[in-house]
C-alpha positions in Angstrom: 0.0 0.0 0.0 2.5 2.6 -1.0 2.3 5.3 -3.9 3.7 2.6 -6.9 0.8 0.3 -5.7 -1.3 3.3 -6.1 0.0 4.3 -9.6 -1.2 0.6 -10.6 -3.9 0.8 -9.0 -4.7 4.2 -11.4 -3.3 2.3 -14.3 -6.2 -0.7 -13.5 -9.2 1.8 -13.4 -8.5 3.0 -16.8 -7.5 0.0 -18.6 -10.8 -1.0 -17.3 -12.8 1.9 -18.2 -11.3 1.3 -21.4 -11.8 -2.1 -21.3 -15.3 -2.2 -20.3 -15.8 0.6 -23.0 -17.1 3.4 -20.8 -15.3 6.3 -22.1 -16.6 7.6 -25.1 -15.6 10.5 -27.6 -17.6 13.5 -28.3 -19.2 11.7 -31.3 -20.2 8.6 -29.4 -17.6 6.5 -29.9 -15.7 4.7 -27.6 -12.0 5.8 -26.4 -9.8 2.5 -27.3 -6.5 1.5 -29.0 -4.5 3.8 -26.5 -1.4 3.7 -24.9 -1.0 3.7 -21.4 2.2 4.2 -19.8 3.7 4.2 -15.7 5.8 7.3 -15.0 7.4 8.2 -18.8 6.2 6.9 -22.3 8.7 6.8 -25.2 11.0 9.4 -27.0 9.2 11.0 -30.2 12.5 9.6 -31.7 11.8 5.7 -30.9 10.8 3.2 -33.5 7.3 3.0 -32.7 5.3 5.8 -33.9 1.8 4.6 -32.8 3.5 4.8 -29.1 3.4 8.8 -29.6 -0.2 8.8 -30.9 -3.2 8.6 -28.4 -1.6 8.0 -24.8 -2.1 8.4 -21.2 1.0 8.5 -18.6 0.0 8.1 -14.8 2.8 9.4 -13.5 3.3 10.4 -9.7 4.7 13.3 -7.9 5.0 15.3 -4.1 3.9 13.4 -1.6 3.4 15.2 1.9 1.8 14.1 5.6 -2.1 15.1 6.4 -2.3 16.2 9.9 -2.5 12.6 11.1 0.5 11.7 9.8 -0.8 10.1 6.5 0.5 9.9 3.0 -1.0 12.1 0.5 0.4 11.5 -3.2 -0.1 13.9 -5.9 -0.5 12.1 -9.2 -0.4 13.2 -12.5 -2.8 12.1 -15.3 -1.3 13.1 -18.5 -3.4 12.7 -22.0 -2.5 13.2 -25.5 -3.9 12.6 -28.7 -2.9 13.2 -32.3 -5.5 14.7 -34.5 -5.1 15.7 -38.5 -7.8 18.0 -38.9 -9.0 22.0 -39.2 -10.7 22.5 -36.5 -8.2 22.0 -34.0 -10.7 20.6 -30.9 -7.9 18.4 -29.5 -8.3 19.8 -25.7 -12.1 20.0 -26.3 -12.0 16.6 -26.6 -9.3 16.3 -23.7 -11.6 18.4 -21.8 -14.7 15.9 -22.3 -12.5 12.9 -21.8 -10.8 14.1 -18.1 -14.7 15.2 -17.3 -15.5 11.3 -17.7 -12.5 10.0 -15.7 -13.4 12.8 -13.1 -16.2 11.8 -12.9 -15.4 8.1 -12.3 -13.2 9.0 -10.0 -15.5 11.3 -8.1 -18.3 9.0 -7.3 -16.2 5.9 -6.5 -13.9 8.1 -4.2 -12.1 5.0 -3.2 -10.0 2.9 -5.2 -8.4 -0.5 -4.4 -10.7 -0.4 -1.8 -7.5 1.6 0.2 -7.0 4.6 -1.7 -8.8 7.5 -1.1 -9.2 10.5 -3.5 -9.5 14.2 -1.9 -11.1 16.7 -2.8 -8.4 18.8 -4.4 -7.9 18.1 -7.9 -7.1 20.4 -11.4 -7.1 20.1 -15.1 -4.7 21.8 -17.1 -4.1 22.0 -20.9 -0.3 22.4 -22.5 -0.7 24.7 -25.2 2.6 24.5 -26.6 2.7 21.1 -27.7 3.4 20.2 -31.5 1.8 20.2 -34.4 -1.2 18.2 -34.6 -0.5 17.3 -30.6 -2.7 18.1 -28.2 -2.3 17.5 -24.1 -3.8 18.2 -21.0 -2.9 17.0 -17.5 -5.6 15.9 -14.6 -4.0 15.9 -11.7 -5.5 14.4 -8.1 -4.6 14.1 -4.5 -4.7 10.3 -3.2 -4.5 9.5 0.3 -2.9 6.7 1.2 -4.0 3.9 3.8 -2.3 4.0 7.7 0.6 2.0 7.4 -0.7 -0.7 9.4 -4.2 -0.7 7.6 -4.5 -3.9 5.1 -8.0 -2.1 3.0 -11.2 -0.9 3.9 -12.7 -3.7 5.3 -10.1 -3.8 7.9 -12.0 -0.9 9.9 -15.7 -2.9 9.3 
């Protein structure tokens, strides 16, 4: 129960959201055939170019005590996706898909049955990515369970 079982714990809920097709586009369609990565995600200059289309890092950062003496791990959710066309509605579409992992987030408000999410959380938007690139970054609060504290059912 420390922050990298948190990270794959983050890493779970999506590939399941993904999995069980719940995260759909603007249009209806469902999100799928993206890349998620733990922590980094490959160099634009790598081999694989599909690994620099449509991705999502989970990628952790500060961690400080609550006032009891409890872990809180600030995590980043980074998006991006690769569009070709004149509209430019990349973070529109960003914006729509961090509303739906919000909002999964928001009404289970515990995950792995030990993690908690607070209240504090933020969406940004990079507006100096390149071409065709567009990226956004949802980033939460997580606390984590008392050291000695195996899940939630633990206190029941």
């Amino acid at each position: 129960m420390t922050d990298l079982d948190l990270q794959d714990t983050l890493i779970m809920e999506l590939k399941e959201l993904a999995d069980s097709q719940s995260l759909k586009k603007l249009n209806g369609e469902v999100w799928k055939d993206y890349n998620i990565y733990k922590q980094d995600k490959p160099y634009k200059d790598d081999e694989d170019d599909a690994a620099q289309e449509d991705y999502v890092i989970v990628m952790l950062d500060d961690e400080d005590t609550d006032s009891d003496g409890r872990w809180i791990v600030t995590v980043h959710i980074l998006m991006s996706v690769m569009l070709f066309e004149e509209e430019h509605q990349g973070n529109i579409i960003l914006a729509n898909l961090m509303n739906q992992i919000d909002l999964h987030f928001c009404k289970k408000g515990v995950i792995g049955r030990r993690y908690e999410m607070e209240r504090e959380r933020h969406k940004r938007f990079n507006h100096e990515c390149y071409p065709n690139y567009f990226e956004c970054d949802y980033i939460t609060k997580w606390k984590l369970p008392e050291t000695n504290q195996e899940g939630i059912d633990d206190l029941v």
